[in-house]
N, CA and C atoms as a LAMMPS dump frame, in Angstrom:
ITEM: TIMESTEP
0
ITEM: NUMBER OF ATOMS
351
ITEM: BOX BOUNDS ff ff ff
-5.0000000000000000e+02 5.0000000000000000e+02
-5.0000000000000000e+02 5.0000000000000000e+02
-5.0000000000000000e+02 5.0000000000000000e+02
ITEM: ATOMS id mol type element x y z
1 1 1 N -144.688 134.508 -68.939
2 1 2 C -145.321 133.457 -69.685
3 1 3 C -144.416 132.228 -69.645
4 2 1 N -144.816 131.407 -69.397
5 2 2 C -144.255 129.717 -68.845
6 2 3 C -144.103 129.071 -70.004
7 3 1 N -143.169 128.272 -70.345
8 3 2 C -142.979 127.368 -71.787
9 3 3 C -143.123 125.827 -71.607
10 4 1 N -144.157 125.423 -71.914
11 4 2 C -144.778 124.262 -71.655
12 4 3 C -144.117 123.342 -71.902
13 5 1 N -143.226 123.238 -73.615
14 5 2 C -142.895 122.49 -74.121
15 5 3 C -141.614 122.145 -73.526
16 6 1 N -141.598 120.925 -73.422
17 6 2 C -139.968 119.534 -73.429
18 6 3 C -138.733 120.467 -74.157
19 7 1 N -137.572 120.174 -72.978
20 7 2 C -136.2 120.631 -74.012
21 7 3 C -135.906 119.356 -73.939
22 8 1 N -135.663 119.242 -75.321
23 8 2 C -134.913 118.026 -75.981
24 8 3 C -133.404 118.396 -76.806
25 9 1 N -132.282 117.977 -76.139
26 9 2 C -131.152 117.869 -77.075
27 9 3 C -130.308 116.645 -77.22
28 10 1 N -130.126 116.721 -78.618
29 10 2 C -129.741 115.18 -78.845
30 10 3 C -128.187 115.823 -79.002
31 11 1 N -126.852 114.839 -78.577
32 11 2 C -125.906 114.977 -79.205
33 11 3 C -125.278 114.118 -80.393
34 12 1 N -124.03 114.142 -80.054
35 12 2 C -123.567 113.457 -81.497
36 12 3 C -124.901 112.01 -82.199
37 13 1 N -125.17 112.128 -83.095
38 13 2 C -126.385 111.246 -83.357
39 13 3 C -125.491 110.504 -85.041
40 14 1 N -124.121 110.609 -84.745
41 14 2 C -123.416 109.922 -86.056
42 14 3 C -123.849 108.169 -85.804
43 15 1 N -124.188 107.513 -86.714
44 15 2 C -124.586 105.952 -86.556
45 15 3 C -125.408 105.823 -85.588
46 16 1 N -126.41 106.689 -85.57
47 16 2 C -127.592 106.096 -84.78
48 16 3 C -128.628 106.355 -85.552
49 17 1 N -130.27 105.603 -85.029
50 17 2 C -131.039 105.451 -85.373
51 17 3 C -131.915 105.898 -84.292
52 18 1 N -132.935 106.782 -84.577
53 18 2 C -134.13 106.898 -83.611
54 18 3 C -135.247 108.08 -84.393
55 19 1 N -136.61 107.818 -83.391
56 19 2 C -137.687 108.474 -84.107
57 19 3 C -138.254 109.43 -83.155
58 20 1 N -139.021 110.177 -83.735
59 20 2 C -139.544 111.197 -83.068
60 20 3 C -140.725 111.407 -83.198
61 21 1 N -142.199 111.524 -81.871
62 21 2 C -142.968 111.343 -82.893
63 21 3 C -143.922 109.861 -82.313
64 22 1 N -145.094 110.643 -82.174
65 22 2 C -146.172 109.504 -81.231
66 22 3 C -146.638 108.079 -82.306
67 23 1 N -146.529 108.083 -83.593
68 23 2 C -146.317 107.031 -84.301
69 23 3 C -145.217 106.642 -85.357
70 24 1 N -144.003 107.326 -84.335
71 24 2 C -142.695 106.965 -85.39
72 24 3 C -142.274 105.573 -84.897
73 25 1 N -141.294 105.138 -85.998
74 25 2 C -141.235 103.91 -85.919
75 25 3 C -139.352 103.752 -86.353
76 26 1 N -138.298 103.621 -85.702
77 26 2 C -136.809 103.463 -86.311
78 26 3 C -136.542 102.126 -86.286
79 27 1 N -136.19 101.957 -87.819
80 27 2 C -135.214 100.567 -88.069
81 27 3 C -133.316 101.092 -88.379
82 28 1 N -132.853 99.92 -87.468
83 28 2 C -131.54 100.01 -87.626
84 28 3 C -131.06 98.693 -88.837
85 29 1 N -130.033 99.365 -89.476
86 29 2 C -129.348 98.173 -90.154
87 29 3 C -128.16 99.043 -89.83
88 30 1 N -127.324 99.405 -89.384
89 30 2 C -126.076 99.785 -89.162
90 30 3 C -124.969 98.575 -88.93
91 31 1 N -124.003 98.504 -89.544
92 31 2 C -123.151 97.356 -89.516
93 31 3 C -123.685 95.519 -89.94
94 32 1 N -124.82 95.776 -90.125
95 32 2 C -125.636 94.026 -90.546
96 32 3 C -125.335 94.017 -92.176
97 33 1 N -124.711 93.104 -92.44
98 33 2 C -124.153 92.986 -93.784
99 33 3 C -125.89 92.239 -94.419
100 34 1 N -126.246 92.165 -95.211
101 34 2 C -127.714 91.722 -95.997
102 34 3 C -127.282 90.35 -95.837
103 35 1 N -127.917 89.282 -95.735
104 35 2 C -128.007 87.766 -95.765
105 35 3 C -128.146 87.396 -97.166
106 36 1 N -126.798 86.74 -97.439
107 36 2 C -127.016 85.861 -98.976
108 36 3 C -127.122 84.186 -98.971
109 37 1 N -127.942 83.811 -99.523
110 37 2 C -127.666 82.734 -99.781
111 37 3 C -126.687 82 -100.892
112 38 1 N -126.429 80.289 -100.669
113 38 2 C -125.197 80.241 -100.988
114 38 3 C -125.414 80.143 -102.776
115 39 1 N -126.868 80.416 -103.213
116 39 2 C -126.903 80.952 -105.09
117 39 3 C -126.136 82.441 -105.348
118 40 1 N -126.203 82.857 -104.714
119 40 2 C -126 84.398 -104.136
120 40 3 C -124.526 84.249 -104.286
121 41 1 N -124.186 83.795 -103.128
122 41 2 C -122.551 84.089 -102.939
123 41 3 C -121.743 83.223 -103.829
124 42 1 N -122.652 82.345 -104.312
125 42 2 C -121.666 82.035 -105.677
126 42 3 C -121.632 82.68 -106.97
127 43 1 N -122.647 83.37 -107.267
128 43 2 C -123.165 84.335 -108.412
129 43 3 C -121.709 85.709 -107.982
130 44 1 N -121.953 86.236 -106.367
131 44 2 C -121.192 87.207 -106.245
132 44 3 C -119.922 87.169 -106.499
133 45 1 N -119.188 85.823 -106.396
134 45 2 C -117.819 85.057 -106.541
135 45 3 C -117.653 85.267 -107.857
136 46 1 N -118.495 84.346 -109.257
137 46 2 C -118.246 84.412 -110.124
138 46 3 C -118.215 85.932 -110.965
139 47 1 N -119.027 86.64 -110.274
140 47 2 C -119.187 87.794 -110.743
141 47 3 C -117.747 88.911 -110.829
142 48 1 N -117.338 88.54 -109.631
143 48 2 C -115.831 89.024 -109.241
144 48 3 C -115.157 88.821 -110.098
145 49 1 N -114.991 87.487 -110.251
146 49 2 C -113.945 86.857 -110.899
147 49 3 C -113.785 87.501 -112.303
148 50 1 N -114.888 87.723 -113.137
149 50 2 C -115.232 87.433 -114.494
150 50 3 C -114.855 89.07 -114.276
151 51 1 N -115.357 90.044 -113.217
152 51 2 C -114.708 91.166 -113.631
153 51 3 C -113.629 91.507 -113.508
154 52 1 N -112.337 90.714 -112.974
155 52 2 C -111.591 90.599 -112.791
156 52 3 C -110.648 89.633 -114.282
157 53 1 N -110.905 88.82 -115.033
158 53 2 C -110.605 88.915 -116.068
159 53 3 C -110.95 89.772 -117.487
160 54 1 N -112.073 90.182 -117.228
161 54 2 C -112.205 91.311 -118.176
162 54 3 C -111.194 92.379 -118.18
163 55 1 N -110.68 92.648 -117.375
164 55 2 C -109.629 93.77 -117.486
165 55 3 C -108.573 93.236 -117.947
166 56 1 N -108.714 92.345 -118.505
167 56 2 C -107.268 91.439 -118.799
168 56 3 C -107.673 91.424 -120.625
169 57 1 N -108.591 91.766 -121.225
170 57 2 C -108.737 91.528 -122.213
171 57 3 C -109.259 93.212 -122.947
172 58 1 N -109.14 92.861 -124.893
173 58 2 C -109.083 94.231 -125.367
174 58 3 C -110.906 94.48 -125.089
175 59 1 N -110.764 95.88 -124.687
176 59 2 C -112.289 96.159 -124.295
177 59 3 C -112.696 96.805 -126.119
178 60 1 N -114.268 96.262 -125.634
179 60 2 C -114.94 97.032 -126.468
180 60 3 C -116.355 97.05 -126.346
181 61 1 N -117.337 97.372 -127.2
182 61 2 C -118.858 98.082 -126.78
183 61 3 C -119.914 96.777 -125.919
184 62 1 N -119.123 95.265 -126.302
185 62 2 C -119.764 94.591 -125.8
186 62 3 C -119.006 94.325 -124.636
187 63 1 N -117.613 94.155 -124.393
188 63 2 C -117.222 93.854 -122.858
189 63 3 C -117.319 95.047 -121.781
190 64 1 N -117.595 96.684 -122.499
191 64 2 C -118.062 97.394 -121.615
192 64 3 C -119.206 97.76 -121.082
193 65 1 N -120.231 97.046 -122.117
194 65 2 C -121.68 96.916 -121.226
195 65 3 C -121.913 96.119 -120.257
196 66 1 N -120.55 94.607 -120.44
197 66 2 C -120.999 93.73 -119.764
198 66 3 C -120.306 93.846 -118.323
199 67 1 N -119.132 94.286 -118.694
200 67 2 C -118.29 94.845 -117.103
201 67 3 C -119.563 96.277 -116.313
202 68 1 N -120.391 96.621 -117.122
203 68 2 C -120.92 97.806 -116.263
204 68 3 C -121.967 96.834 -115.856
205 69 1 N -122.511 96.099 -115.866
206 69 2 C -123.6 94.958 -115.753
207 69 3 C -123.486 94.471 -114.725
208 70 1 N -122.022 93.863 -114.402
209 70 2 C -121.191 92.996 -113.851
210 70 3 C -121.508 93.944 -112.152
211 71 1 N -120.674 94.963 -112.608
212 71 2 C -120.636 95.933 -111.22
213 71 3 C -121.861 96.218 -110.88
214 72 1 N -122.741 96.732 -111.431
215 72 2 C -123.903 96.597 -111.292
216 72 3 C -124.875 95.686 -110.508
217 73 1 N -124.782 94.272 -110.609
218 73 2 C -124.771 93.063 -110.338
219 73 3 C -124.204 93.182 -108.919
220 74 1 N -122.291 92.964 -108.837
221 74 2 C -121.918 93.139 -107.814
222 74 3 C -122.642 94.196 -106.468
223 75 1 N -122.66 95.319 -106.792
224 75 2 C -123.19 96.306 -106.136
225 75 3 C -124.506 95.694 -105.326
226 76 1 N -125.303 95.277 -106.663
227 76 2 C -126.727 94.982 -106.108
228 76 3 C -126.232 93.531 -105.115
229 77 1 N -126.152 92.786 -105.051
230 77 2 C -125.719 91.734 -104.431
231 77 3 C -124.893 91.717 -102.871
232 78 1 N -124.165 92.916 -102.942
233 78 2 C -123.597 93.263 -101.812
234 78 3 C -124.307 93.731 -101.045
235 79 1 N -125.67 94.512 -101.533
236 79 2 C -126.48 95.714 -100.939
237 79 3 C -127.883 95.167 -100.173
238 80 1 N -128.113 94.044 -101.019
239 80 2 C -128.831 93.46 -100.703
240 80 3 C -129.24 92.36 -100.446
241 81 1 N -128.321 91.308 -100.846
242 81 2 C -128.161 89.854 -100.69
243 81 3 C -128.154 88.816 -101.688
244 82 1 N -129.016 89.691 -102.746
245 82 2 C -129.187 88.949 -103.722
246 82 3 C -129.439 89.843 -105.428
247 83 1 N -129.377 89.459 -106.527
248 83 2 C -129.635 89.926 -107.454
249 83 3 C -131.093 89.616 -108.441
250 84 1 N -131.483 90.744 -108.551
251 84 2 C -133.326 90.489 -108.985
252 84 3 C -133.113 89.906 -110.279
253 85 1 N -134.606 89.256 -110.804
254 85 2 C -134.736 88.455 -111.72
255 85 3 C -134.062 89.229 -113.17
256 86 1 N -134.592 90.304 -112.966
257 86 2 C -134.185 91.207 -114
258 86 3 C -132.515 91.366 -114.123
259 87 1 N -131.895 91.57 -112.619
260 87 2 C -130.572 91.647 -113.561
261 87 3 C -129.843 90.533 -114.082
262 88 1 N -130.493 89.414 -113.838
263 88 2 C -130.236 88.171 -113.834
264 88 3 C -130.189 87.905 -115.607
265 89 1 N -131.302 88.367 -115.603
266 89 2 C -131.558 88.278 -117.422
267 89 3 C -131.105 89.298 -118.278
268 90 1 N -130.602 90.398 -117.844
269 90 2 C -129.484 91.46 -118.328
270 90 3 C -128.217 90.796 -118.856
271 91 1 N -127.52 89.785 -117.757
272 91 2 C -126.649 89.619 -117.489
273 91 3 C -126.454 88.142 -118.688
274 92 1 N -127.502 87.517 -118.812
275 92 2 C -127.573 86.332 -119.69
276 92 3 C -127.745 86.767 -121.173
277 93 1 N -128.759 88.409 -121.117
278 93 2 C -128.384 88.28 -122.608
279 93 3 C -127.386 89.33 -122.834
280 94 1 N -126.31 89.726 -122.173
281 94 2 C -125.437 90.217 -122.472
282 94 3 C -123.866 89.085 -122.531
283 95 1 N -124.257 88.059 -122.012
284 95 2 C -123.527 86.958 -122.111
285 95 3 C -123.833 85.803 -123.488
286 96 1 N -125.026 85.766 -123.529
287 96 2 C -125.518 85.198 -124.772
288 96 3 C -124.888 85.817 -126.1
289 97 1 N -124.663 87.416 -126.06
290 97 2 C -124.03 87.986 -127.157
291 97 3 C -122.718 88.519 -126.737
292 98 1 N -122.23 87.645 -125.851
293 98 2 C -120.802 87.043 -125.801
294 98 3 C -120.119 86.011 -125.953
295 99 1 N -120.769 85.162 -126.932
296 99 2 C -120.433 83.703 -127.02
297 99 3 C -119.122 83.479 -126.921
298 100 1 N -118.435 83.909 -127.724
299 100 2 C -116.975 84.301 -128.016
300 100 3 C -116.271 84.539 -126.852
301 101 1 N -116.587 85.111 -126.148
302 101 2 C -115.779 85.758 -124.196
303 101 3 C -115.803 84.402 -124.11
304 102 1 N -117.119 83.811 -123.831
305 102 2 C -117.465 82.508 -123.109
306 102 3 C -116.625 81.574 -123.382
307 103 1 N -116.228 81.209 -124.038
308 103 2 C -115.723 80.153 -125.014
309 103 3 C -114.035 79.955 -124.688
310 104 1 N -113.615 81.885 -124.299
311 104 2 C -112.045 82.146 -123.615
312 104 3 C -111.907 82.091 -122.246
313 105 1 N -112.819 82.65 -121.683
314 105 2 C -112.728 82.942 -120.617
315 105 3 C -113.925 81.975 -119.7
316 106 1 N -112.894 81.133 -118.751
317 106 2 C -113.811 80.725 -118.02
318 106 3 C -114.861 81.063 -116.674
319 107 1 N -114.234 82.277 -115.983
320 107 2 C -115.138 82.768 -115.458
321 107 3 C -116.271 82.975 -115.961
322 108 1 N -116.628 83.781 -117.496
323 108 2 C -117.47 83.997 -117.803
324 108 3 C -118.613 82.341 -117.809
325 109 1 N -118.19 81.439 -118.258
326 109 2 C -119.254 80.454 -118.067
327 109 3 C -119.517 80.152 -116.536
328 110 1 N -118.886 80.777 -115.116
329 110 2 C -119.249 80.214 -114.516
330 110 3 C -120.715 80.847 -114.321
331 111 1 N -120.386 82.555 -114.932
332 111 2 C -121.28 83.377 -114.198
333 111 3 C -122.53 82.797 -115.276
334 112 1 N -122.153 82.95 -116.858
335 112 2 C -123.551 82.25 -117.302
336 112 3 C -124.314 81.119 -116.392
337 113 1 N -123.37 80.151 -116.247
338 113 2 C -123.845 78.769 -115.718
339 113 3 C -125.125 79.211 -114.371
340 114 1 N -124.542 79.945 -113.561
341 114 2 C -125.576 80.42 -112.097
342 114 3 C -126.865 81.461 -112.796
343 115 1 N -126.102 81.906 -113.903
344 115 2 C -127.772 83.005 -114.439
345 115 3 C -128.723 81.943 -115.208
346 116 1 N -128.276 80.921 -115.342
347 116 2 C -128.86 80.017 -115.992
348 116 3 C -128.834 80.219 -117.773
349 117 1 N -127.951 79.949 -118.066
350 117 2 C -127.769 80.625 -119.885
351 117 3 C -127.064 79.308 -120.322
């Protein structure tokens, strides 16, 4: 009895992309960093920054929501280019009920200033 079917062997397949499959379809993003614009990469800057003085100051329930916000933020921004409306407004009213940070720390107004607060 005869075996009709295709031998197929793939080797090392580390960082690749491909489909299998009469209507498959492969997208690569391997090594393409996401496209930010320059609201973006200044939001991501200030964002740095501000988490980068937070560790400089005494933490507590409001600078640790706002440093997890922050990274949060960062993360999303790196991942994707930009940060959605929503964390945008996370980030303002967790800054809004930081008046006090704001007022010491100037990173923090830069990052209000780009969330629009």
């Amino acid at each position: 009895m005869a075996n009709d079917e295709p031998n197929v062997s793939f080797g090392d397949v580390s960082h690749s992309t491909f489909a299998v499959g009469s209507h498959a379809r492969a997208v690569s993003h391997h090594g393409t960093a996401p496209q930010r614009d320059e609201i973006a990469e200044q939001l991501l800057t200030a964002v740095r920054e501000l988490r980068a003085d937070l560790a400089r100051v005494r933490a507590s329930e409001e600078t640790d929501a706002l440093h997890r916000a922050l990274a949060e933020t960062e993360e999303e921004i790196t991942r994707t280019g930009s940060a959605a409306p929503s964390r945008r407004e996370r980030l303002r009213e967790l800054l809004g009920d930081s008046q006090a940070l704001l007022n010491v720390l100037a990173s923090a107004g830069a990052v209000a200033a780009l969330v629009g607060l």
